[in-house]
C-alpha positions in Angstrom: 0.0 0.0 0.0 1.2 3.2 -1.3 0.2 6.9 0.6 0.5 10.2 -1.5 1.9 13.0 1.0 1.3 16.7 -0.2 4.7 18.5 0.4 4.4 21.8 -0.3 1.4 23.0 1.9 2.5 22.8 5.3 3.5 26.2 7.2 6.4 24.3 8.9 8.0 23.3 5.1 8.3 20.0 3.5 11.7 19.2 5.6 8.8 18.6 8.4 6.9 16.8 6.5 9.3 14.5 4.6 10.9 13.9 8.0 7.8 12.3 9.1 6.8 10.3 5.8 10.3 8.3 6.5 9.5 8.3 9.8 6.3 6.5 8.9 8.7 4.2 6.1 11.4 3.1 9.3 8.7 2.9 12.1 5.5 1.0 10.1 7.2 0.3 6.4 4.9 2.7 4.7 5.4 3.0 1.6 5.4 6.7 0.3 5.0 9.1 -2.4 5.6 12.6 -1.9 4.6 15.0 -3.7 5.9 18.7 -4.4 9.0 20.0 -6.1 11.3 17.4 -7.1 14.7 19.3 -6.5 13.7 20.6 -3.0 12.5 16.9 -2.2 15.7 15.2 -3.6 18.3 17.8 -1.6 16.4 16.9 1.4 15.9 13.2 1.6 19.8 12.8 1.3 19.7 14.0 5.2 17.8 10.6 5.6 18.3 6.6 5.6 15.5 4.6 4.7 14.9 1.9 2.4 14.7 3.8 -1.6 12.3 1.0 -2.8 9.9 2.5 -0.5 9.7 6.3 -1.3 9.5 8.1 -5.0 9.1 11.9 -5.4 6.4 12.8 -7.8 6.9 16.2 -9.0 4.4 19.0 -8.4 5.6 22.5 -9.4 2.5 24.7 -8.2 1.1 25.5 -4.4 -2.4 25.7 -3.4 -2.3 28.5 -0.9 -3.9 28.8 2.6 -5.7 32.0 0.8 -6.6 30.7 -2.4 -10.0 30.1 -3.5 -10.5 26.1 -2.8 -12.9 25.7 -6.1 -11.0 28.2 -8.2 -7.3 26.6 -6.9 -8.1 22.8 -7.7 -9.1 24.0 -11.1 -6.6 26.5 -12.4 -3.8 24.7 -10.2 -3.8 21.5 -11.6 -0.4 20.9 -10.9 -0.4 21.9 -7.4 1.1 19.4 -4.8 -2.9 18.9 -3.4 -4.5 18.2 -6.9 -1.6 15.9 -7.7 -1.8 13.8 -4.3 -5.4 13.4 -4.3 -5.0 12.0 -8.2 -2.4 9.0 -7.3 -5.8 8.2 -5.2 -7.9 8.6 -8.0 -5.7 6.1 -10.2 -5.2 3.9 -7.4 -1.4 4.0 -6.9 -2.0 5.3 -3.7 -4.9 4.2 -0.6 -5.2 7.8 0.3 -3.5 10.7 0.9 -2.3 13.4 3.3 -2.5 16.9 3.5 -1.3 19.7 5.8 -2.7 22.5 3.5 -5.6 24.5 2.8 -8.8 22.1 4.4 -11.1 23.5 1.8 -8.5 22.8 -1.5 -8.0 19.2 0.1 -11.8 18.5 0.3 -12.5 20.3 -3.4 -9.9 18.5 -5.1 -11.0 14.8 -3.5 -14.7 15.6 -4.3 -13.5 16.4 -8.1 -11.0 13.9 -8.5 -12.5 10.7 -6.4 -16.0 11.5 -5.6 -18.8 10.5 -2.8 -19.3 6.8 -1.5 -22.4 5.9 -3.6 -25.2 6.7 -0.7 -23.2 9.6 0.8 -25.3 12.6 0.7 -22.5 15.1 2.4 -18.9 14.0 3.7 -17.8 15.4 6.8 -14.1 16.0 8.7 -14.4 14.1 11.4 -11.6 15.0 14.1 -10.4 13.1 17.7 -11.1 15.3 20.8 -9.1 14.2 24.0 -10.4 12.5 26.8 -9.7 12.2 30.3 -9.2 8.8 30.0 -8.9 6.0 27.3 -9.5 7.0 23.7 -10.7 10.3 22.0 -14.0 11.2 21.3 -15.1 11.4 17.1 -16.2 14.5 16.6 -18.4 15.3 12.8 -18.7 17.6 11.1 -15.9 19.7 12.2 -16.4 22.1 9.3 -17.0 20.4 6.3 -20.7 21.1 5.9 -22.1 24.4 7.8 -25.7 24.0 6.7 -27.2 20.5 7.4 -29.8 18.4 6.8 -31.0 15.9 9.9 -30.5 13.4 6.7 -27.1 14.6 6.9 -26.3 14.2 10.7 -27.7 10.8 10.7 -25.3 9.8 7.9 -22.6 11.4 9.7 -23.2 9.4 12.9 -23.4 6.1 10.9 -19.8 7.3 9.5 -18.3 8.1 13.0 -19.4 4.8 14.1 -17.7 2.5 11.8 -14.7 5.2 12.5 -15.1 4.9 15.6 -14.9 0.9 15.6 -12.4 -0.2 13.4 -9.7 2.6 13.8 -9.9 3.5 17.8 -11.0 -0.3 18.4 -13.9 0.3 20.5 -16.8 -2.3 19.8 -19.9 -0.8 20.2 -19.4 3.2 19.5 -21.7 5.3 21.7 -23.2 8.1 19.8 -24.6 11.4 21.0 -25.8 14.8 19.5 -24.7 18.0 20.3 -27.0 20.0 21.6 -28.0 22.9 24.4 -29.1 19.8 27.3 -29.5 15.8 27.8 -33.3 15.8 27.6 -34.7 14.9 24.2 -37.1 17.7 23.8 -34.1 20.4 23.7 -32.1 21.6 20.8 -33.0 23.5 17.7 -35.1 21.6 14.7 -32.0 20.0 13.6 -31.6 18.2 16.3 -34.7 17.4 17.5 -35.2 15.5 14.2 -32.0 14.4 14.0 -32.6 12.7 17.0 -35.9 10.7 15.9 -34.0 9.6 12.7 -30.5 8.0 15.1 -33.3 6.6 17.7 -34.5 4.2 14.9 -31.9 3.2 13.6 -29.3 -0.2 15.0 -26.6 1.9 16.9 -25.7 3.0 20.5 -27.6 6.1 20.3 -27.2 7.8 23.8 -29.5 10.7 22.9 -28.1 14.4 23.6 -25.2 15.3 24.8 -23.7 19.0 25.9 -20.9 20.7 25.3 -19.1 19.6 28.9 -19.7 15.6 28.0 -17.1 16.1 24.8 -14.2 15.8 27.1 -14.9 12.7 29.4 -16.1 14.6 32.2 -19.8 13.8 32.0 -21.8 11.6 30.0 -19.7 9.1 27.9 -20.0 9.4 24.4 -17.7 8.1 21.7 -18.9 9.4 18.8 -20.6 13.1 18.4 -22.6 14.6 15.7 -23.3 18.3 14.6 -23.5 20.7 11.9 -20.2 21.9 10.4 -20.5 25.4 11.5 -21.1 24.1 15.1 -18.2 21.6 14.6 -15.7 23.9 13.3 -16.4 26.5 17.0 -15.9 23.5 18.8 -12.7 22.4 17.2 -11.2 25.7 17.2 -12.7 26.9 20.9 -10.6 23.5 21.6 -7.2 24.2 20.2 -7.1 27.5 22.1 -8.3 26.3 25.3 -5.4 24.1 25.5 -2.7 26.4 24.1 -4.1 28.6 27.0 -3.8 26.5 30.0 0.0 25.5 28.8 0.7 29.4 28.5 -0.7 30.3 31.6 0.7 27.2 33.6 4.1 28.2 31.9 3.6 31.7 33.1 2.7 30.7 36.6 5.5 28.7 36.9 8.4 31.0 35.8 7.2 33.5 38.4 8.3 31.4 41.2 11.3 29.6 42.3 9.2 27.0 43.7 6.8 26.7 41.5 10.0 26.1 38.9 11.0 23.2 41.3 7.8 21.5 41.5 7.4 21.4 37.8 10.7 19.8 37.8 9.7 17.0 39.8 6.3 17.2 38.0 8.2 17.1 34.3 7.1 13.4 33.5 3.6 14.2 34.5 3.3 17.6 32.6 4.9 16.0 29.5 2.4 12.9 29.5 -0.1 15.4 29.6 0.9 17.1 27.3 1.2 13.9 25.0 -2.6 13.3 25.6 -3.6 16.7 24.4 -1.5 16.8 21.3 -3.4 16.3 18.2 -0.4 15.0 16.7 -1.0 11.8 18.2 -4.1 11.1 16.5 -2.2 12.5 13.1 -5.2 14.4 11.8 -8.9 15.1 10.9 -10.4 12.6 8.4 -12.4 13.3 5.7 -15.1 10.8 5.6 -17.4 9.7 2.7 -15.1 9.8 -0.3 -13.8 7.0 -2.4 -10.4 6.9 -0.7 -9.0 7.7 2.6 -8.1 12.4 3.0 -6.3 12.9 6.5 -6.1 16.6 6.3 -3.7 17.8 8.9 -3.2 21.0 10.9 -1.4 23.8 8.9 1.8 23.8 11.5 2.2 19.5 11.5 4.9 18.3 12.8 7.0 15.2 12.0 5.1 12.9 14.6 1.7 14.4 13.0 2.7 13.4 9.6 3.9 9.8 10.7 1.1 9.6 12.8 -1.4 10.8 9.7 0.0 8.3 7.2 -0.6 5.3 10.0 -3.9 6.0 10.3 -4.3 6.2 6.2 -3.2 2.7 6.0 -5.4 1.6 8.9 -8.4 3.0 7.4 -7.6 1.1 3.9 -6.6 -2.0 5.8 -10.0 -1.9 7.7 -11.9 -1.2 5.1 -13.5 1.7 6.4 -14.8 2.6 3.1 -16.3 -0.6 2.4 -17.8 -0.7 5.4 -19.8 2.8 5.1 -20.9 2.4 1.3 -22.8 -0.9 3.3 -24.4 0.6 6.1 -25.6 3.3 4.4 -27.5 1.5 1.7 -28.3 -0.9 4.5 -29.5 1.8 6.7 -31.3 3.4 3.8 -30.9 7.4 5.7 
């Protein structure tokens, strides 16, 4: 199995990035294509060892910009490191592909070039949230989709589910709605018929869930469904909140020689938290619904996130995640 890796859109560079493609070749024997400019890729996999038979450079002289235009880009930028990637999917060299660039670009150019799962009314990015304890939390539509249908949600949910069971391993995904309280009269229309559509159907639908249950620390939930515009608050509410307990625990620290102590004894603790927060763990959000497997990865990925991304690529091919929701949702008929 071969994994296309877009290059050129990360804000870190491709060094980042090709550092953690043949991370992903030595750790997992991944096989890799990456894709960008070919004489910026050749100078820097020299710094490397890995085994050649397993990596080729495919060149791609043009960059899809975090400003561009998604729609407009994939069309006028055809040979943009993106549109290239996503078209080694499209003629099956490669099970799916990674991207650090522009989320809309990555999701215009899969839709163009690879299409929905027959059945698949609207694919959402699905990301992992962080738990307290054990593993994350799905969370879909994270941006994908701001105006839904409940048609939509209920797809979504069905999605997350097999997501849910055959990459995190958990056997019986609960799922829950996101909505303003637990009782099944509250939430806006969406939800509310969102809610009658998931109650009929053969999952662990837990009903609603709030905003404070995302985290582990009330009702346990493993998979979660909303609009994309909710989603996308949620995600990026999430990724501040935790840069700004780190920078004020950082600044409450350096203002006292104790405190500077304590964190010294604490430094294994304060690091494997750290390590439980860290997207890069999880790689990446997933693009879910198209025929083939789109990580798309935070702008600013770092090696581990790339290596991390590409894993999970494989895993979802392996799985056949794919197969699994063209199935259910002609089985489930939503």
């Amino acid at each position: 199995m071969w994994v296309a890796v877009d290059t050129m859109s990360g804000d870190l560079g491709p060094a980042e990035i090709v550092e953690g493609a043949i991370d992903a070749i030595n750790q997992y024997g991944i096989s890799t294509y990456l894709v960008g400019r070919e004489e910026i890729l050749g100078e820097i996999i020299l710094g490397f060892s890995f085994d050649s038979d397993k990596l080729k450079i495919i060149h791609a002289e043009e960059v899809i910009d975090m400003d561009d235009s998604p729609s407009l880009a994939v069309k006028t930028k055809i040979e943009s490191s993106i549109v290239q990637s996503v078209k080694l999917v499209a003629d099956r060299e490669c099970v799916g592909i990674f991207s650090p660039g522009n989320t809309g670009a990555t999701m215009a150019a899969a839709l163009m070039h690879l299409g929905r799962i027959q059945g698949v009314q609207r694919p959402p990015i699905a990301v992992p949230l962080p738990q307290e304890m054990g593993t994350p939390t799905l969370l879909l539509d994270a941006g994908a989709n701001v105006d839904c249908k409940p048609e939509y949600l209920a797809q979504f949910a069905v999605m997350g589910e097999i997501y849910a069971r055959e990459i995190f391993g958990i056997p019986n995904p609960k799922i829950g709605i996101l909505s303003n309280g637990e009782e099944d009269k509250k939430g806006n229309s969406l939800t509310l018929k969102t809610f009658e559509i998931l109650k009929k159907l053969p999952v662990k639908f837990v009903g609603n869930i709030e905003g404070r249950d995302l985290y582990g620390s009330g009702r346990e939930v493993d998979v979660v469904v909303c609009d994309g515009f909710t989603g996308n608050i949620v995600l990026k509410a999430t990724e501040g909140l935790i840069k700004s307990i780190f920078h004020i625990l950082k600044d409450n620290i350096s203002q006292s020689s104790i405190a500077k102590t304590g964190a010294l004894l604490l430094q294994p603790t304060l690091k494997a938290m750290k390590k439980r927060l860290d997207y890069a763990e999880y790689g990446g959000a997933v693009l879910l619904g198209v025929n083939g497997t789109c990580i798309i990865g935070h702008g600013s990925s770092s090696a581990l996130a790339v290596k991390n991304a590409i894993r999970v690529v494989v895993e979802c091919a392996r799985n056949d995640v794919n197969v699994r929701i063209a199935e259910n949702i002609k089985k489930f008929k939503i």
